[in-house]
N, C-alpha and C positions, 0 to 999 in steps of 0.2 A: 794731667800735669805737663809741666815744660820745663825748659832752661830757666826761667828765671818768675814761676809762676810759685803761687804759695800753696797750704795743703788745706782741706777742711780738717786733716786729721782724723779720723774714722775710728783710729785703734783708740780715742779717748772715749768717742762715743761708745764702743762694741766694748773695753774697759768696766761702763758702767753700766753695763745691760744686764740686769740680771737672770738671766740663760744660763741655766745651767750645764756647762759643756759634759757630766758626766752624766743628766736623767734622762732618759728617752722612754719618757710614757707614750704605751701604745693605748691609742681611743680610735672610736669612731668619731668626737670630732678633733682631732689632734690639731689640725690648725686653727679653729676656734679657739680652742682654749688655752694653745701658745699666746694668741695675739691676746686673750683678756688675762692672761696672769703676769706678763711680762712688762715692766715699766715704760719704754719706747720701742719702737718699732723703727730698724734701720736699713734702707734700703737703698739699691744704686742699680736703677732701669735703664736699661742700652737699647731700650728701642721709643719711640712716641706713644705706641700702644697700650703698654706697660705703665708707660708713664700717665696716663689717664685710666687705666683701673686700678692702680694703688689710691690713685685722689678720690675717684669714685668710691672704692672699697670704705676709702675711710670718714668719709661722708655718712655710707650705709651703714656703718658697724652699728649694735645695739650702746656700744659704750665708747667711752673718750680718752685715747692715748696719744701719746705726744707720736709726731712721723716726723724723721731725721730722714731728708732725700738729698743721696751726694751723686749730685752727675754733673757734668763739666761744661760748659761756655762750648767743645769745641765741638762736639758732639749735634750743636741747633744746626747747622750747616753741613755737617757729613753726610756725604754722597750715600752713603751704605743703610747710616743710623733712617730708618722710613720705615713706615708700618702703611697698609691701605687700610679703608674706610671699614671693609670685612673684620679685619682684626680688633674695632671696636664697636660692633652690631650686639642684638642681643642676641645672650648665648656666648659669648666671649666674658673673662673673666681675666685677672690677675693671674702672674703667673710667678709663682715665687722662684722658679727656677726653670731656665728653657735648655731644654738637654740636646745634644748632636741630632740634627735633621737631614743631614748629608750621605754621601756615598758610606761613611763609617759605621755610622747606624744601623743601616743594613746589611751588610757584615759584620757584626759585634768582633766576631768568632778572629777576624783580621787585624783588629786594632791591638795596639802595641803599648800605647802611651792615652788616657785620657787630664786634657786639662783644665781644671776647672780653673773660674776668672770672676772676675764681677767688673761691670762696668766697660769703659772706653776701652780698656787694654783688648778684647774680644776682637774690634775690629784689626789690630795691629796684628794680633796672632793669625786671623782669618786670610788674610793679607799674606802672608808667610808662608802660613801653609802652602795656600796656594801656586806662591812661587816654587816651593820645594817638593811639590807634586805628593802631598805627604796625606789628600786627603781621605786615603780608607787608611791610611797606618793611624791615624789621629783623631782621638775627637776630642769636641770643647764643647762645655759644657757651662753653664753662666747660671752664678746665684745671684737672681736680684734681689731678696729679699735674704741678708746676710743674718739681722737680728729680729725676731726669735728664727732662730736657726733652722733650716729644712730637713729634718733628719728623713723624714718620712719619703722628701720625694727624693734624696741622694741616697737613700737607701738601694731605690729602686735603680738609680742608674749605676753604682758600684755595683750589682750582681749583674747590668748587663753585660760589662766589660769583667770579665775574672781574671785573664791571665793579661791584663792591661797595667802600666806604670801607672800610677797616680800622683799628677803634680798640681801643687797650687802655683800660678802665676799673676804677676801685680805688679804695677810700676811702681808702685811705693821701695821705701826703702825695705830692708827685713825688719828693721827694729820701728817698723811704724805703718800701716796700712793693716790690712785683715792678714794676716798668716798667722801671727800670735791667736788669734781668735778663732778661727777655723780647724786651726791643726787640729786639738785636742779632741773637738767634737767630728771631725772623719775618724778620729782612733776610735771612738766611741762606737761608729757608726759599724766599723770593721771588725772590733772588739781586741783590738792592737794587733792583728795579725796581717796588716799591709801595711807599709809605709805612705806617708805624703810627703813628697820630697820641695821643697822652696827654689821656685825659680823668681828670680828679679833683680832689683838691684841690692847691693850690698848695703852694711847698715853705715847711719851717717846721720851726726847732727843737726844738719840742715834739709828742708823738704826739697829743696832743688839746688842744682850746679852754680847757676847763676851763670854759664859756658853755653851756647849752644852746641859746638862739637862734642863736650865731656858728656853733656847729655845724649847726642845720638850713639854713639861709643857705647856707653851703657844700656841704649835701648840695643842696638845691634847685638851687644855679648849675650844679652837675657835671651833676646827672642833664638839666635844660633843654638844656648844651650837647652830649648824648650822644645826644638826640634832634633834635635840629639838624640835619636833613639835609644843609644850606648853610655850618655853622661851619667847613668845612675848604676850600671852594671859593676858587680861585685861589690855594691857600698850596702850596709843595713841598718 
């Protein structure tokens, strides 16, 4: 998104998805049988990689479901957004969700705050961190495959971090982008006994500023408060 760019709107897609945010069947093939019971399939890949084995994936499936892919213009030219030729050989697959790989991951035990994200905002956060020297207190964590919902692999990364914040973060507005959509299924995930606290921009009728300052403003306030190790301290 930008100052004066429009939305795909995401929350009408993820809206109509019918994912159940309160069942979490466990199977041995749980992501099989999400992606054949589930009407479309919506995702938002931040890396080239990803983005040629979701196409590939859904080429190879046995069956035929619609694929909603939301990734942005600005992303074909980012310095950062790059996969090598390795990450799509065989033996490499889709990856519904790429968890912290960083100095944080190897200290679980240190991290303070993890923040999950989907899409372009990843690199803006990655970026921050790193100016704020934040990166064993932080990790991020990136769902590219938002619908049928990954409970199975965020399962895993919630028990790696325990005594970790948990935030969703998104340039979307609150009243529009994935939070409404996710929130309910991380309770699920947790069984309502952690919170997922909303970092972004506040809610608003329109998908962008149409300002270019009101807009950096608002990215500056979110990304400040996403780093905030204390912004969520004494709230429940």
């Amino acid at each position: 998104q930008g100052p004066e760019h429009s939305s795909a709107r995401p929350e009408r897609f993820l809206q109509m998805s019918n994912d159940d945010s309160d069942a979490y069947p466990f199977s041995e093939q749980f992501e099989v049988s999400q992606l054949y019971e589930c009407n479309w399939i919506v995702v938002n890949c931040s890396t080239p990689a990803n983005y040629f084995h979701v196409l590939r994936r859904q080429i190879l499936l046995p069956f035929r479901k619609p694929l909603i892919i939301l990734t942005p213009k600005s992303l074909l030219r980012h310095p950062e957004a790059k996969s090598s030729f390795d990450e799509m050989v065989s033996g490499t697959t889709f990856q519904r969700v790429i968890p912290e790989n960083g100095p944080a991951a190897h200290a679980p035990h240190e991290v303070k705050r993890v923040i999950f994200c989907t899409g372009k905002v990843y690199y803006d956060l990655v970026k921050e961190r790193k100016n704020q020297d934040l990166e064993k207190q932080v990790a991020i964590t990136r769902l590219e495959q938002i619908s049928p919902f990954p409970f199975d692999l965020l399962k895993e990364e919630l028990e790696k971090y325990p005594g970790a914040d948990l935030v969703w973060c998104q340039e979307e507005h609150k009243n529009s982008g994935y939070y409404d959509y996710v929130k309910p299924r991380f309770r699920t995930i947790v069984n309502h006994t952690r919170p997922i606290w909303y970092v972004g921009r506040e809610p608003a009728a329109a998908a962008a500023t149409g300002n270019k300052n009101t807009h950096l403003v608002s990215l500056r306030r979110f990304l400040d408060t996403a780093f905030n190790l204390e912004a969520f301290e004494g709230k429940t």
